[in-house]
N, C-alpha and C positions, 0 to 999 in steps of 0.2 A: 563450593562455588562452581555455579555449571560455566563452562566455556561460553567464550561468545562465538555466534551463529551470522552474525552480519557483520557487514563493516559501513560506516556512516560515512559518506564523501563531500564536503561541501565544493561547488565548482571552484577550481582552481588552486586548490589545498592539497599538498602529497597525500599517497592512501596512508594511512595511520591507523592501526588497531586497536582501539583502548579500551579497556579492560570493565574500566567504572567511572565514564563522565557525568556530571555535573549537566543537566540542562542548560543551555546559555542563556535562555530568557522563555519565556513562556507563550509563547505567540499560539493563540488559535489554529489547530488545525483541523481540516476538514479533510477526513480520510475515505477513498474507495475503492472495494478489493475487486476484481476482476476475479469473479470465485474459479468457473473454470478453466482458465487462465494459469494461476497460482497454488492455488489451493489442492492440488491434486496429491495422491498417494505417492507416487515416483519420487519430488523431491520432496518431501518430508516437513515441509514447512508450519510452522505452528501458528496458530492467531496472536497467542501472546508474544510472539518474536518480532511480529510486526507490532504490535503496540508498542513492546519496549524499546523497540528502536523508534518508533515516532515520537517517545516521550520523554529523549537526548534533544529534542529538538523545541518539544513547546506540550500542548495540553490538547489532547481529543476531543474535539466541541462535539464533530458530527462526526458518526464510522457506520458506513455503509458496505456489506458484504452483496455484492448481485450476482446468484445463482441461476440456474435455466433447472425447470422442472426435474431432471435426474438427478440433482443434488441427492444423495441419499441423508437418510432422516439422521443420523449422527454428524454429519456435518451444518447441517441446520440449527441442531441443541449445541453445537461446537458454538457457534457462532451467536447464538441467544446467550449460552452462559461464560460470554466474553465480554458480554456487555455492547454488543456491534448490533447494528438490523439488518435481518435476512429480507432481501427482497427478492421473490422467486418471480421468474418469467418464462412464458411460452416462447422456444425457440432461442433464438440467438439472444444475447446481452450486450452485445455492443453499441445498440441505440440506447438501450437503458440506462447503462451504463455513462452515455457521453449526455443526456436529460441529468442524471444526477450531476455529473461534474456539472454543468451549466451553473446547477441551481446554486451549487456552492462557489463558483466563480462570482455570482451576482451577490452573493450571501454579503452584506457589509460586516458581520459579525465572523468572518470565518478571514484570517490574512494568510492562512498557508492551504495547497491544495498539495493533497497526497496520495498517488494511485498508484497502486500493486496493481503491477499486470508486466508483461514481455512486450504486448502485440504493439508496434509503430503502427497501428488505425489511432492511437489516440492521442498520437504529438500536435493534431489542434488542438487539442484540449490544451494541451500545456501552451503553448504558442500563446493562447486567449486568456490563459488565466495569468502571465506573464504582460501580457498585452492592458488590461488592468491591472496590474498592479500588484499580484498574490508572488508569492514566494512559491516556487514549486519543490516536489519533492517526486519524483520515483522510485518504486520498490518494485523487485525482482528479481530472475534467475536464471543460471542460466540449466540448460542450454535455451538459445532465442534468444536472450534477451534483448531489443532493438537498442543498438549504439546510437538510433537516434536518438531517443525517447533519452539516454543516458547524457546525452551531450545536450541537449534542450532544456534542461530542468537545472534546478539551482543546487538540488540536494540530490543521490544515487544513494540505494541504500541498498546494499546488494546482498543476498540471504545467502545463506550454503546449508544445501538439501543433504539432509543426511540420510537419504531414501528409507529411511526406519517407520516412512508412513506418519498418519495420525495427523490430526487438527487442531483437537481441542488440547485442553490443558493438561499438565503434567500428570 
């Protein structure tokens, strides 16, 4: 049995590490990764570490990974055969990035919004998807990672980079 890698925080709950929960209920979520952001080599982070910790929480409707052009090709197939969609962009992804969140703010089929990323550019996001009504969740790392964006959100899911590299799966 591999160790666990995150720790699941709901707001206002001691931090508590367990081992092997139980889903509490199954609520829709609509996940987005902030590729270069998160995703990098340094902290070691995996795709399926973020899945299984968003799926203590409820069921993946929508998972969107948004990379900028340099993504190398191994992290592109990382992320196709995760079952996630690569959406690749010229230049920056933080517009992209905040068009996606929207879409699943508006989504009436999605109640939970979920984004990996460190950067505070995207605590409106959560602001608005809290603002209607969703349940929010952040994932992230440190070092950076914004105490705003932490303290904003309903859910913190915080990874520990084992700097061993890699993406995809085991």
């Amino acid at each position: 049995m591999r160790e666990t890698l995150f720790k699941v925080l709901k707001r206002g709950e001691k931090e508590v590490e367990e081992k092997s929960p139980k889903p509490k209920s199954k609520k829709s979520i609509g996940l987005i990764i902030d590729g270069p952001n998160i995703l990098r080599k340094e902290f070691g982070i995996k795709l399926e570490d973020i899945v299984e910790a968003l799926e203590r929480i409820g069921k993946i409707r929508v998972a969107k990974v948004v990379l900028n052009q340099y993504a190398p090709q191994g992290l592109i197939e990382a992320v196709v055969n995760q079952g996630l969609e690569p959406i690749i962009v010229a230049g920056d992804t933080d517009v992209r990035i905040a068009i996606e969140a929207m879409e699943l703010i508006y989504n009436s089929d999605v109640e939970v919004i979920a984004l990996a990323t460190r950067d505070a550019d995207f605590l409106p996001i959560i602001n608005e998807a809290k603002r209607k009504g969703k349940e929010t969740i952040v994932i992230g790392v440190e070092p950076g990672f914004s105490v705003a964006l932490q303290n904003a959100a309903d859910y913190v899911i915080k990874m520990e980079g084992k700097g061993n590299g890699g993406y995809g799966a085991k």
